[in-house]
N, C-alpha and C positions, 0 to 999 in steps of 0.2 A: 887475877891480876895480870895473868900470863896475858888472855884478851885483852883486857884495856892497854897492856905496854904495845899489842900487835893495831891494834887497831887505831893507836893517836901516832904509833909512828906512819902507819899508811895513810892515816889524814893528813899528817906534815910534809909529807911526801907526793901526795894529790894536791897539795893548798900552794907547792911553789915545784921545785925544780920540775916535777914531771909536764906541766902544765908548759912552762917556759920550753925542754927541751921540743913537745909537739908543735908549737907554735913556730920553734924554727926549722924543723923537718921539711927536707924539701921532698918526700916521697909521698905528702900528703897532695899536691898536684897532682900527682898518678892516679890514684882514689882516694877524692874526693869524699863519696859514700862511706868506705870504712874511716877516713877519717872522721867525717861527722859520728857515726857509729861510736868512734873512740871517746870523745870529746863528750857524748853524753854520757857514756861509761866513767868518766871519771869526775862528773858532776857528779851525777848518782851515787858513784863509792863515795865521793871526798865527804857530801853531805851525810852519809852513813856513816861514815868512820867517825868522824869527827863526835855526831851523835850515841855512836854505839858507843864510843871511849868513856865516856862520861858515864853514861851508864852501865855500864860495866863494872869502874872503877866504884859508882855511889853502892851498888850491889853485894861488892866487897867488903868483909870487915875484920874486925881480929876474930870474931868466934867463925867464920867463913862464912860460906856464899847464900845471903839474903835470896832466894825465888822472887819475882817480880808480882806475882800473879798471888801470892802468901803477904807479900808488903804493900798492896795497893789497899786492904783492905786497913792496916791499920794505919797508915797513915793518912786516910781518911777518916776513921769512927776513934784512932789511938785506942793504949797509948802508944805513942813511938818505943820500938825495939830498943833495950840500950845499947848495944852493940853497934846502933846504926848513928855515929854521932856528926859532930857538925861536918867534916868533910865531904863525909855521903851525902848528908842532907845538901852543903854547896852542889856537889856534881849533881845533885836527879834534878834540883831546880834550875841549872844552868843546862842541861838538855831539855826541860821543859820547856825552858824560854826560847832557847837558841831552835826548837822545832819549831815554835808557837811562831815565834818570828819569819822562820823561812817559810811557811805556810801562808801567813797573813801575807808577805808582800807578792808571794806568785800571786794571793788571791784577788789582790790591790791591784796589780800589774795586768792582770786579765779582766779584770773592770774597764780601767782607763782606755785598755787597747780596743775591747767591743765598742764602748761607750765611742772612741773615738770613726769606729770604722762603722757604726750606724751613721755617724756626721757625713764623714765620706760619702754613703750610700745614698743619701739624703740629697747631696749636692750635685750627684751622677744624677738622679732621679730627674732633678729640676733643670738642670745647667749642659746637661750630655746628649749626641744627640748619635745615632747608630753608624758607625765604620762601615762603609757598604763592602760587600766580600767579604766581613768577617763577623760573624756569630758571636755575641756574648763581648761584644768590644764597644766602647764608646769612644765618641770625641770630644773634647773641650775643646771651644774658644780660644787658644789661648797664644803668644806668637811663642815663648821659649819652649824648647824639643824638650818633650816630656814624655815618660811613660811610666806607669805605675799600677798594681795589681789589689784590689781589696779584698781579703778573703770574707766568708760569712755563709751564712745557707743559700745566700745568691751570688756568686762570687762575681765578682766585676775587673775586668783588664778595659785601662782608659788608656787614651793616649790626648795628643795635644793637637792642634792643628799645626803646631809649629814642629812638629815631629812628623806630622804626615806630608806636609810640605820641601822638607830638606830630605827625605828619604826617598831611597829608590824601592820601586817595589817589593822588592825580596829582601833590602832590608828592614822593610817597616814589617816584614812577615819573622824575619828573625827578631823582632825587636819582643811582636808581638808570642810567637811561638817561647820565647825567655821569660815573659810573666808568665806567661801558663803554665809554663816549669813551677815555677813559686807555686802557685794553686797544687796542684798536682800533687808535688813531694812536702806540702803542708809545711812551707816550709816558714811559715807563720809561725806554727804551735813551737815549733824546737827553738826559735827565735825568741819567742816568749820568754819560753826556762829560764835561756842565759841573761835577757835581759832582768829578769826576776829575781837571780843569783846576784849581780851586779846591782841593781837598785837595793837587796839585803844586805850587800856589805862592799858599800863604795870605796872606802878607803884601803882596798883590798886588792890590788895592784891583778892579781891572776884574771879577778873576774871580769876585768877589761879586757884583759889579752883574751880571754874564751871566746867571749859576745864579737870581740873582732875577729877571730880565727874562724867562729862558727860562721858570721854572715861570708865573709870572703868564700868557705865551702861553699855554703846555696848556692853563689852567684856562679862558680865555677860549675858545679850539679846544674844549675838553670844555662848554662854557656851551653854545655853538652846536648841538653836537649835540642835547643834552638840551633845546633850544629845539624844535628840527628833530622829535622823537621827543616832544613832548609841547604845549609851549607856553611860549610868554614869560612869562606870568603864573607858571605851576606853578613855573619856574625860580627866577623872581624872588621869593616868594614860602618857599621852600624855603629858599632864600640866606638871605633877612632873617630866619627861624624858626631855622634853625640855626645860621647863621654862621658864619665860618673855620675855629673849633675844630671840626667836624665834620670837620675833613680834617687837621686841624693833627695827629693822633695817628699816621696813620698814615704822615703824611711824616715826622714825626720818626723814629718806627721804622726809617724806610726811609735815616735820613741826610739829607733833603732840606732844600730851606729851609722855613721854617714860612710859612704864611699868615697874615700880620698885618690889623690894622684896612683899614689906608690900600689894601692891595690888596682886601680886600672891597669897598670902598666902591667903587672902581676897576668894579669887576663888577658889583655894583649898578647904578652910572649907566649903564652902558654898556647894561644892559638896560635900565633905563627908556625911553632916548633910544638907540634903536639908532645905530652912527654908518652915514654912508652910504657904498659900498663905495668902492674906490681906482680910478679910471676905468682902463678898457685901458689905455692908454699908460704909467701910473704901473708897473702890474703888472710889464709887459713890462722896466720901464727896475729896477725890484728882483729881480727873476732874471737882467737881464745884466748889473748890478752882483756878485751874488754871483756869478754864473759865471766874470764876469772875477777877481773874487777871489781867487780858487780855482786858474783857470788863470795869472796873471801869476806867481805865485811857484812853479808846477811849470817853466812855460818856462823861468821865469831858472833855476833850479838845474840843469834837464837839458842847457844850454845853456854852465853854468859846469863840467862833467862831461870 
């Protein structure tokens, strides 16, 4: 019981305030990577704990601790334990479900999202025609500045005509070197999760605030790169000529959350005024934060087993 009491307080504690105080940390600008790092760390625990409490808890009973591995067989072939009475039985079926559940809509989530981005690839294929000086880029037709990245076994960075028209050189090179950031740090797959967390349980206020907190990291991870491969200027400048709706087409496509004003401007400042990084000690104490995360709620469960 002692684990189930540790383990549903660390999931009520992952499922709101912790969630909320990251989201308004302003040292997550510094690093970006460990914050993302963090943020899947407390996907990962929230969804364990939450699972491990319950099983933990159904484990438990007045004659003590049912083995997992001794109770799968008879509540399969029975009869049921009597010791194991309705409340155990509510908690193993309400972590059976609530798994079965987070399982099935990543798995939904990652259909719709392929499914959609063979569409994509389909309409590159027919409709796009090659970016000269740049490898692996295509053009649309199109007049509104666009640019967007499709990941898959063939990955594809498109841009618009109407983007390569309003841009100066070096910024259609920063525009272009910022999707390929996205390809790169896969920044598809970690998009996924959240958005998978959030379609499992929408009326769930944290998992909005995640799925926005996570894509603003990428873009800021993707800002860097495209720094790194051209200039702060070309970025910054790119940014303020096109603005969010340059990206806001293709994450809707894709399911994502949109890119609004207040996270431009977010992107903006942070180029103007780079911030300065998070000294060693900070770094080291946000990877043994998530690691303990991560690891606190596999121990308790393999240990309530």
């Amino acid at each position: 019981m002692i684990a189930a009491a540790i383990l549903a307080a660390l999931a009520l504690a992952l499922a709101w305030p912790v969630p909320v105080l990251l989201s308004r940390a302003a040292w997550t600008d510094r690093a970006p990577a460990l914050a993302l790092a963090l943020w899947q760390a407390i996907a990962l625990a929230g969804g364990l704990s939450m699972l491990g409490s319950l099983l933990a808890f159904a484990l438990h009973t007045a004659g003590g601790v049912i083995g997992l591995p001794d109770l799968i067989p008879e509540l399969w072939h029975g009869p049921i334990p009597a010791e194991f009475g309705v409340l155990q039985i509510t908690a193993l079926a309400a972590a059976v479900l609530l798994g079965a559940h987070l399982l099935a809509n990543l798995a939904l989530t990652a259909v719709r999202t392929e499914r959609e981005r063979r569409r994509q690839h389909r309409l590159i294929a027919l409709l796009a025609d090659p970016l000269p000086g740049e490898p692996r880029t295509s053009v649309l037709a199109h007049a509104a500045p666009l640019a967007y990245c499709v990941p898959g076994v063939r990955t594809a960075t498109v841009v618009t005509d109407g983007l390569v028209t309003l841009l100066e050189r070096d910024e259609l090179d920063a525009v272009v070197a910022h999707e390929r950031a996205h390809l790169a740090g896969f920044h598809h797959l970690i998009q996924l999760a959240f958005r998978a967390w959030h379609t499992s349980l929408p009326w769930f206020p944290v998992a909005n605030r995640a799925e926005r907190a996570v894509t603003m990291l990428t873009e800021e991870l993707a800002d860097n790169a495209a720094v790194r491969a051209t200039s702060r200027g070309a970025v910054h400048r790119a940014l303020t000529r096109v603005g969010a709706d340059g990206e806001l087409a293709a994450l809707a496509d894709a399911g994502g959350v949109s890119l609004d004003d207040r996270m431009q401007q977010r992107r903006l400042v942070r180029l103007e005024a780079p911030p300065a990084e998070l000294p060693t000690l900070a770094r080291v104490a946000v990877l043994a934060a998530a690691a303990l995360l991560v690891a606190t709620p596999v121990a308790l469960v393999l240990s309530s087993l």
